[in-house]
N, C-alpha and C positions, 0 to 999 in steps of 0.2 A: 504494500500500500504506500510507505514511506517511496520508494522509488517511481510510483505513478504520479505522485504529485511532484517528485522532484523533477523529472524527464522534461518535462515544458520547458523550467529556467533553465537546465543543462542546454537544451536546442537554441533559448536563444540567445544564451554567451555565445556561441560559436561566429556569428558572425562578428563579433566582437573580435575577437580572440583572432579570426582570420584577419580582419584592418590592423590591427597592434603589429601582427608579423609582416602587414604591407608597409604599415610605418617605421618599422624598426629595418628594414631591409632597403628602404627609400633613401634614411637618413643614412647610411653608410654606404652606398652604394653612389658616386660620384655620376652626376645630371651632365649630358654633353655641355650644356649651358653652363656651369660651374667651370670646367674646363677650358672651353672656347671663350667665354665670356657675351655667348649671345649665344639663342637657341639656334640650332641646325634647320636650314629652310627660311629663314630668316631674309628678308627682302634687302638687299648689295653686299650682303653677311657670307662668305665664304671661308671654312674650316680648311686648311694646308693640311700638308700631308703631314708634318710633325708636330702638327695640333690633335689629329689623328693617332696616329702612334701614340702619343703621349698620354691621350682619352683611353685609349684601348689596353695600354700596360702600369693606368689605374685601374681601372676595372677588373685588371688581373691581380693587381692587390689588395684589393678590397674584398673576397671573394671567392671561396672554392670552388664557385660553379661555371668559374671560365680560367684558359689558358690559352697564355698568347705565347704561340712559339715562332721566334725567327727560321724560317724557309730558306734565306736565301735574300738575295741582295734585288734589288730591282735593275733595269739597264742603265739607270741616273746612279748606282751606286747606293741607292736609299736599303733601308730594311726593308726586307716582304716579312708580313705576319700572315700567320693565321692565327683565327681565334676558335676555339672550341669550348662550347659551352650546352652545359648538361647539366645533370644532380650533383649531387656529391658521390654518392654510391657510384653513378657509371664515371666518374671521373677518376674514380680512385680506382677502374678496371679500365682505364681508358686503354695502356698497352695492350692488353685482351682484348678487346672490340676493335684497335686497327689492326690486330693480327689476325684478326677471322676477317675482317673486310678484306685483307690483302690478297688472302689465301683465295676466297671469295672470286677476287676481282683477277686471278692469274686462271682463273678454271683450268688449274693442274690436280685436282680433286675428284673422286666419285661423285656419282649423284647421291647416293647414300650421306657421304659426306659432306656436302652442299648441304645436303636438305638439315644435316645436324648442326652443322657450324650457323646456317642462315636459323636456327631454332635458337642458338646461343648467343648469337650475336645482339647487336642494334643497328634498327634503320640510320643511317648519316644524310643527312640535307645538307647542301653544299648552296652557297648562296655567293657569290659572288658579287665586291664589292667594286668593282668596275675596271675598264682599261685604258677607254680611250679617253685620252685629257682634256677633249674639248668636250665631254659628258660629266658633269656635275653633279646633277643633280642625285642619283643613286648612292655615291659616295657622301652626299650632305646628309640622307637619310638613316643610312645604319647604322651610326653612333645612338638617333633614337631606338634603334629596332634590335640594338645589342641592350641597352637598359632596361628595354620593357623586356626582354626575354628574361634578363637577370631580375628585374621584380616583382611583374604581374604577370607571369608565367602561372597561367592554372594548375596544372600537372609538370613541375616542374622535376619529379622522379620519373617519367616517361618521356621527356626530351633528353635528344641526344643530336646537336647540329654543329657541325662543319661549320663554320661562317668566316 
């Protein structure tokens, strides 16, 4: 009986309790606009590349559920990143999950063994943040589209993206 009358106010802290965790994830979690000093999209406002980097390896330390790893150099000599961002739990399997994709993606495996690796593994989305320099506008965008991943991600134990 005690617990039918409590079940109500248990159900409605919860929404409670989910904003607290969007708040406490908001404030530590660094706004491109913090960074840049203007928000991204922003009318004659243009983010450089090493406003960029410098946004994205915040984000890497603010954060277990992304990693920014150096790739490689660009043709200007600049850093290439990638960023990968996920849970915690697949992040901490992250070498496991590109080792079944790799495996995956050389199809020197069974089908048997496909079908078992593709059951253990994770999906990756690859989003690409752009090439060509007279294209802007894409690159202005995903510094918003890496922070709402990292905050207001719903299910953010079942994403798993390349970006």
């Amino acid at each position: 009986m005690f617990m039918r009358r409590l079940f109500p106010h248990v159900v409605a802290l919860i929404p409670l309790c989910v904003f607290s965790v969007f708040l406490t994830l908001a404030g530590t979690i660094p706004r491109p606009e913090d960074v840049f000093g203007f928000r991204p999209g922003s009318d004659y406002k243009l983010a450089g590349y090493d406003q960029m980097l410098e946004y994205y390896r915040k984000l890497d330390a603010s954060s277990d559920r992304i990693k920014v790893i150096e790739v490689g150099p660009t043709a200007q000599g600049r850093p290439m990143i990638l960023a990968v961002i996920s849970s915690e739990a697949n992040m901490a399997e992250l070498n496991k999950y590109r080792a079944i994709s790799e495996k995956l993606a050389r199809g020197r495996v069974t089908e048997q063994e496909a079908k078992e690796l593709a059951r253990s593994g994770k999906s990756v989305v690859w989003i690409d943040g752009g090439l060509h320099a007279s294209e802007v506008g894409h690159a202005q965008f995903y510094p918003n589209l890496r922070f709402g991943s990292l905050v207001t991600s719903p299910k953010p134990s079942e994403r798993f993206a390349i970006t």
